[in-house]
C-alpha positions as CSV (number, residue, x, y, z in Angstrom):
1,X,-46.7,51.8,45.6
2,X,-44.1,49.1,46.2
3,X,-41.6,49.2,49.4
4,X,-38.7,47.3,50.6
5,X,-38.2,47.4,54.4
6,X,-35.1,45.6,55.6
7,X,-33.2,46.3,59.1
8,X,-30.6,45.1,61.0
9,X,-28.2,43.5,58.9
10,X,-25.2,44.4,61.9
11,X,-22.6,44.7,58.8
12,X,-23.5,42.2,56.6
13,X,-23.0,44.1,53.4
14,X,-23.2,41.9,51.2
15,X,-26.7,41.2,51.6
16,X,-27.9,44.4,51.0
17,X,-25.9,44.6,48.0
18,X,-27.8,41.3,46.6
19,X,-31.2,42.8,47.7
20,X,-30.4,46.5,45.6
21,X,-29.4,44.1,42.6
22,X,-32.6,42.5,42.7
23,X,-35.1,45.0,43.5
24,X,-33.8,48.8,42.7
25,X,-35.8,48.6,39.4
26,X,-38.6,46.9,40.8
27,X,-39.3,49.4,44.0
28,X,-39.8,53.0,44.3
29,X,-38.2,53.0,47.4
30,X,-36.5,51.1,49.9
31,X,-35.6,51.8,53.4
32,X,-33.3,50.4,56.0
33,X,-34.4,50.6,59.7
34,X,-30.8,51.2,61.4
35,X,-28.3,49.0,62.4
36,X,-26.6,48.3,59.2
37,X,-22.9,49.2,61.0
38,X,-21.7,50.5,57.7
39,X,-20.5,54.3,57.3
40,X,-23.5,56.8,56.5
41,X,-21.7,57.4,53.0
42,X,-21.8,53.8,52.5
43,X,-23.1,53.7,48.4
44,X,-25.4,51.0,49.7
45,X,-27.3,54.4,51.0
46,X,-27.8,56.4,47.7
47,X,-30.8,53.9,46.8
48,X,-31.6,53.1,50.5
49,X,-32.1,55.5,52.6
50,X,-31.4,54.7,56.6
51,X,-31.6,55.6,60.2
52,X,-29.7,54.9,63.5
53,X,-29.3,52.1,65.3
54,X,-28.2,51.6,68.5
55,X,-24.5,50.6,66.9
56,X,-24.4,52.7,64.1
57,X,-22.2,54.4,66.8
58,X,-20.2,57.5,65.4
59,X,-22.4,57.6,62.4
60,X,-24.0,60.8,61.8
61,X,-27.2,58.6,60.3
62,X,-30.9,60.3,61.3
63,X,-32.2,58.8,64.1
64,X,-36.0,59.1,61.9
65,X,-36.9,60.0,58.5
66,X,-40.3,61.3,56.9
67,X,-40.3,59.8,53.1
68,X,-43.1,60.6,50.7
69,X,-43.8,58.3,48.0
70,X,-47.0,57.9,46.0
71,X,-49.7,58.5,48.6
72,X,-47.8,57.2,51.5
73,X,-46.2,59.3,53.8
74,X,-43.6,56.6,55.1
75,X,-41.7,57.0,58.8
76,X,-38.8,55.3,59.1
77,X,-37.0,54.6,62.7
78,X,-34.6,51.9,63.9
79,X,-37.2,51.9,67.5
80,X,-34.4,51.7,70.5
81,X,-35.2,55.6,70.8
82,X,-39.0,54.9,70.8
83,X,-38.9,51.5,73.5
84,X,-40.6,49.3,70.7
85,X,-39.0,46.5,73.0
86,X,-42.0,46.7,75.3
87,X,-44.8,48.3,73.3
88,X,-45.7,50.6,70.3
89,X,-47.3,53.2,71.8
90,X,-44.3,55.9,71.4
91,X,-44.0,54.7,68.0
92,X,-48.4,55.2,67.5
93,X,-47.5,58.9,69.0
94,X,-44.9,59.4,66.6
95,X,-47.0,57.9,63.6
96,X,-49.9,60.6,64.7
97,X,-47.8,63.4,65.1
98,X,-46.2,62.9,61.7
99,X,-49.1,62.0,59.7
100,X,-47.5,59.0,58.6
101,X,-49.3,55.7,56.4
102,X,-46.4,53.1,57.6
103,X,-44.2,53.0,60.3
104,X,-41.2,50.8,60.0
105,X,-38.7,49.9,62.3
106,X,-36.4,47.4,63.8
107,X,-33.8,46.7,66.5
108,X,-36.0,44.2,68.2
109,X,-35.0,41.4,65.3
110,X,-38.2,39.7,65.4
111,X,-40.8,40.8,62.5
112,X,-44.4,42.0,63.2
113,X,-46.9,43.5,61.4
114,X,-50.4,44.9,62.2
115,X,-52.7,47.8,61.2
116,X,-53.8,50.1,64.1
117,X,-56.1,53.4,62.8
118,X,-55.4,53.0,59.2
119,X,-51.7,53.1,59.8
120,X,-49.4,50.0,59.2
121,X,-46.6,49.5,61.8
122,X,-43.9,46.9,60.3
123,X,-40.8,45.1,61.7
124,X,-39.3,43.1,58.9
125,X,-36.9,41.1,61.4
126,X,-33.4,40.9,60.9
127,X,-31.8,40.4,57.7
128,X,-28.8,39.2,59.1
129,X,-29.3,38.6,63.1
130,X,-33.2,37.3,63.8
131,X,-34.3,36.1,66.5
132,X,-38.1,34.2,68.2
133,X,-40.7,32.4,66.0
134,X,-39.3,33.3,62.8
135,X,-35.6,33.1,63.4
136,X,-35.0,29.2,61.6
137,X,-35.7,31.4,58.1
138,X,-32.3,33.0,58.9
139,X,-33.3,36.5,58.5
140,X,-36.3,38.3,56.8
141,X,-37.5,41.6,54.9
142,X,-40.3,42.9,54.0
143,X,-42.2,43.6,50.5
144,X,-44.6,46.2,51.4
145,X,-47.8,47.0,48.0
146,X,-50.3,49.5,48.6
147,X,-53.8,50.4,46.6
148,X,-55.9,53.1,48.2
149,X,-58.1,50.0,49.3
150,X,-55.2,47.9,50.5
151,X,-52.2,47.2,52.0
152,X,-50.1,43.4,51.5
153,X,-47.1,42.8,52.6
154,X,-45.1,39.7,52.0
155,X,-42.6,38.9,54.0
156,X,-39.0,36.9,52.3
157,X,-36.4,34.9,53.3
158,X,-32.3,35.7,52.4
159,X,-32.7,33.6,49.6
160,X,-35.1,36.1,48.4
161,X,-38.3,33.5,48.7
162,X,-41.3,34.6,49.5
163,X,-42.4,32.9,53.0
164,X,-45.9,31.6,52.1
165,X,-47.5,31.7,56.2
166,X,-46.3,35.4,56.0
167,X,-48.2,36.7,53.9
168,X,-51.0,39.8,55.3
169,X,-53.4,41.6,53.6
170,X,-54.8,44.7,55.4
171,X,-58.3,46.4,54.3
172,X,-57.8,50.4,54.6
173,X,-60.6,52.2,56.2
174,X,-62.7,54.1,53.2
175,X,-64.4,57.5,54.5
């Protein structure tokens, strides 16, 4: 399976127009993590399904979604209901509770990354807005291929280049 994870543009349209041009053949799905501060029937949603932000204000978006694709079962939240500021462990909660394979998430606009119990938890930045280590790229998303063995992801810049020191490649645990 092959997912596109991009949050936080904070009404920068345009780039999520340039990233459906590029990739809505070459995905089966891709998600936005919440604060895109476009209207929920914004077109730009009919191929990318969303969440709330904390200023998607007056939007009547989800504030999480449970998307099945392939094998994945695929949780997508924007994080400022689930205090992913100061730690995952609402989100791990969440994750358990739901079943879900990958977690994604924003509204801190600094990407991460990591596999916990089989389950990947993603940020893929800021599109738009980022901010710590990463933030001289001018904004990122995330590629996201799974196998039943593995799990890469490959993180881009807005110029749609891959960014070659973020690159990960996660084993899944095999029972």
């Amino acid at each position: 399976m092959k997912l596109l994870v991009v949050s936080d543009n904070h009404g920068d349209r345009d780039i999520l127009v340039k990233l459906q041009q590029e990739y809505v053949d070459k995905m089966d799905l891709m998600i936005h993590c919440g604060d895109s501060e476009l209207a929920v029937d914004d077109e730009i949603f009919d191929n990318m399904p969303s969440v709330l932000g904390n200023n998607d204000w007056g939007q009547p978006f989800p504030e999480k979604r449970l998307l099945e694709v392939a094998s994945e079962r695929v949780l997508v939240t924007h994080g400022h209901l689930y205090n992913v500021n100061f730690n995952l462990d609402e989100l791990v909660m969440l994750a358990r509770r739901r079943n879900a394979s990958i977690i994604a998430y924003g509204h801190t606009h600094q990407l991460a990354v990591t596999m916990q119990n089989g389950k990947l938890y993603i940020n893929p930045g800021s599109i738009s807005l980022p901010r710590g280590e990463y933030s001289y790229l001018g904004g990122t998303y995330a590629i996201i291929t799974t196998s039943k063995t593995q799990v890469d992801v490959q993180y881009y810049n807005r110029a749609m280049e891959p960014v070659e020191d973020l690159h990960f490649t996660f084993e899944r645990n095999m029972k």
